[in-house]
N, C-alpha and C positions, 0 to 999 in steps of 0.2 A: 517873873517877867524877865528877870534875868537872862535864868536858862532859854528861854525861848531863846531870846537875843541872841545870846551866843550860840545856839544850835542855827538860828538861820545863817549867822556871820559861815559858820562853817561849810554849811551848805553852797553857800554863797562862793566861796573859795573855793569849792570842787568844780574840778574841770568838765564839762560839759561835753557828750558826744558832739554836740552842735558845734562845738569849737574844735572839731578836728574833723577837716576835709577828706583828710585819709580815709580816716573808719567810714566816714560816709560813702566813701566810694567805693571802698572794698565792699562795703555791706550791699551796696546797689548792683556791682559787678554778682552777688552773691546770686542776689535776685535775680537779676536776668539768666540764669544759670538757671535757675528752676523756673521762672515762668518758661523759657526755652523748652527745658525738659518738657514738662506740662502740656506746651501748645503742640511739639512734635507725637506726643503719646496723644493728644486730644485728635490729631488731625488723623494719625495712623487709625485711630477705634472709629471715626467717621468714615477714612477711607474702605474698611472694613466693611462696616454697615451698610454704607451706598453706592460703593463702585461693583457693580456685577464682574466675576472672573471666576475661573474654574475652580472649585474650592482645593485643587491639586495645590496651585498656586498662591493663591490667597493663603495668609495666616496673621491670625489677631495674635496682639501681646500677652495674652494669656498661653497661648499654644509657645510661644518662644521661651515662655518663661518657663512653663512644662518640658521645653525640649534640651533647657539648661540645665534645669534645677531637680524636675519628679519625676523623668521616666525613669527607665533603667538604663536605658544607654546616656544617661546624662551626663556622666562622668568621662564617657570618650568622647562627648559629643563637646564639652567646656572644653578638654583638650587637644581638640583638632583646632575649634576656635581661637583659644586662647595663646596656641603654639604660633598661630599663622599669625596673630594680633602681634606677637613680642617681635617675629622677623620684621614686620612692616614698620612696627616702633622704631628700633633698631636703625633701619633705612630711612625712613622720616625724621630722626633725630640727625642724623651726619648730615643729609642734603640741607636741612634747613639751617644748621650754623654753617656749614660750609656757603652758602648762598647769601645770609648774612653776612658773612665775613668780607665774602666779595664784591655784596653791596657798597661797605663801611671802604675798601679799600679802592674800590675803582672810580665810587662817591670822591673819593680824598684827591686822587691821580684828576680826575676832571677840575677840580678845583683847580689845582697847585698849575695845570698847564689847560688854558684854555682852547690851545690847536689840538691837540690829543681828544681835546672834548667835544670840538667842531670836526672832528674825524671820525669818531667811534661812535660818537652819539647817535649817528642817524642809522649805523650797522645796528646798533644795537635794538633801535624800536622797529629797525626790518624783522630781525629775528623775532622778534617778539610778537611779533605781528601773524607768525606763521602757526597754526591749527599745533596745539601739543600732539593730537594724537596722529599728524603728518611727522613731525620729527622726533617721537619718542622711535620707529624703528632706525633714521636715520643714526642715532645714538648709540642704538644699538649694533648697528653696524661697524661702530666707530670704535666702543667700546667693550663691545659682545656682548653676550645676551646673558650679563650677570647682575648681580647687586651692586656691582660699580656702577652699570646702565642704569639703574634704579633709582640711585643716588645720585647723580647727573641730572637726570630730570627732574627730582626733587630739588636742587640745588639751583638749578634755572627758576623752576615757577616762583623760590624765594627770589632770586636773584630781583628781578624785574622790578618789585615793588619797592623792596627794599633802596636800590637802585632812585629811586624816581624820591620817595620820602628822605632818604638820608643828604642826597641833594640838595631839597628843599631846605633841612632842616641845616646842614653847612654856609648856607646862603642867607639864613636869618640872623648870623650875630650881627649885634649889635653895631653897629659902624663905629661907634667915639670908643668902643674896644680894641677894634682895628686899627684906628689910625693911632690908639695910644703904644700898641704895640711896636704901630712902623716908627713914631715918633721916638723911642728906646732902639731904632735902630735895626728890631725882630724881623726878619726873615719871612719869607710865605711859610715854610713850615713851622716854625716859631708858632705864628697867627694859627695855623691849623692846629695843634697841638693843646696851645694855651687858651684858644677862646674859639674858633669855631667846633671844633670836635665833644665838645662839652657841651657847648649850646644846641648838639646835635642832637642827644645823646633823648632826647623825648622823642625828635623824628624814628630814632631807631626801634624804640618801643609801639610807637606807631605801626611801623613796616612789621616788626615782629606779628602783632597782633592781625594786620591785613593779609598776611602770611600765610599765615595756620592753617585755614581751610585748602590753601590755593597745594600746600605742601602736603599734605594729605592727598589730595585728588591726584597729585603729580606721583607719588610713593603708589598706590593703588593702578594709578595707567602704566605706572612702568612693571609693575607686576604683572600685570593681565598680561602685557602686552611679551616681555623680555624673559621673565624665569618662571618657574613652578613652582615658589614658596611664595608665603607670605599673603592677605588679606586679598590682594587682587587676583589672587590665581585660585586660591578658596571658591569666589563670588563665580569663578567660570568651571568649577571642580565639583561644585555642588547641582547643580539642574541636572548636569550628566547623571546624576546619580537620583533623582526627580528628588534628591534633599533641600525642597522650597522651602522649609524650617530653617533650616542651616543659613539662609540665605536671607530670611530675615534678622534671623540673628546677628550676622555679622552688622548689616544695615546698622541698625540697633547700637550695636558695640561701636561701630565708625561715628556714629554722629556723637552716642555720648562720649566719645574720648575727644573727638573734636572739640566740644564745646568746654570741656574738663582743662584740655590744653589753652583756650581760648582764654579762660577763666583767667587760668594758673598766669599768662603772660599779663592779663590787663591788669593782675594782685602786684606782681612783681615793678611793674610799671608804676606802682601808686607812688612809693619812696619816692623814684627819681623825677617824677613830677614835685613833687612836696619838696625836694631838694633842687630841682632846676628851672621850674615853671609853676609855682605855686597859683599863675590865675590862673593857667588851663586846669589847675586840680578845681579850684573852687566852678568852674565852669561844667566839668566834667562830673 
């Protein structure tokens, strides 16, 4: 009887998945990561099945998989693909911390002076308001019709959101943090620095996460639209060539890396919830 006892005491004493929000959330983040996967591959084989198109056109996941993996030109066929996926990465990575950065930083300038905020703010949801695939050539105009144009755009479509949640999230500290700071005398930047900027710091993750697709599609229009590498200019290089394989493939390759990227932000985002907003973890 003993050993029971003290086999359950021990039991008893192990920490419990249940008792960490974290792992539960990463594990749930996991999940919808593959139910995602699943319902996009579920709908693609219906689409298949029931939408009538010229079988030129049309191509089921089997035939992409064969046009990656088992013919014989599979090998140039992954790296046409996978060459034009690393430029587009490449460019999706700069514009999107670039664009974040500038959220975090224009976020902070609107705070610290509120005429600057009542001045810019209303330019700012004009632009935003204008059609991307209207000012991606203007961009280019501006920029030329390079990967800097690419990353411009990508760097805007972050901009926006990021812009709007970091805001949010600089305007929820706490007030008795506030006034304790002004009450020691601190500064507006002080107060930014020492308590609103931290308490941001989930809005950021947020905007990160709202991002991802918007920054992708923006990397992909400036492609098409600006140069001849990369993912967007593949998608308009391939029908020329009647390669509708090639063309679902990339599909294919965009959305799971989207959602891989999607993932990979909302894992990274668990810490700093559990470290700065432990109820929106247990919430989430």
């Amino acid at each position: 009887m003993s050993t029971v006892a003290n086999r359950l005491q021990k039991e008893a004493g192990k920490p419990r998945i249940t008792q960490y929000p974290s792992v539960q959330r990463i594990g749930r983040i996991l999940w919808l990561l593959i139910v995602g996967a699943v319902s996009t591959l579920a709908l693609w084989l219906l689409f298949v099945k029931f939408v009538h198109m010229d079988a030129l056109v049309k191509k089921s996941p089997m035939q992409v998989w064969d046009y990656l993996f088992t013919v014989k030109k599979a090998p140039a066929n992954r790296s046409a693909l996978f060459g034009a996926l690393r430029t587009t990465m490449g460019n999706l990575l700069i514009g999107y911390v670039v664009g974040l950065a500038a959220g975090v930083i224009v976020s902070s300038i609107f705070l610290l002076s509120p005429a600057i905020r009542r001045t810019f703010l209303p330019f700012a949801l004009l632009l935003r308001s204008v059609p991307l695939i209207v000012m991606t050539p203007i961009i280019g105009l501006i920029f030329g019709y390079t990967f800097t144009s690419v990353r411009v755009v990508t760097a805007i479509v972050t901009f926006f959101p990021s812009l709007v949640n970091i805001t949010l999230g600089l305007e929820s500290a706490p007030k008795q943090a506030s006034d304790l700071i002004a009450a020691y005398g601190g500064s507006q930047r002080t107060m930014l620095f020492k308590v609103r900027l931290p308490y941001a710091v989930p809005a950021l993750f947020a905007a990160m996460r709202i991002a991802v697709p918007g920054a992708m599609v923006g990397a992909l229009l400036g492609e098409w639209l600006l140069t001849s590498k990369g993912i967007g200019h593949y998608l308009v290089e391939r029908p020329a060539k009647f390669d509708y394989t090639g063309v679902w493939a990339a599909v294919a390759v965009i959305a799971v890396v989207t959602l891989v990227l999607y993932a990979i932000v909302g894992v990274l985002e668990t810490p700093v919830l559990a470290r700065f907003d432990p109820e929106r973890l247990k919430e989430n």
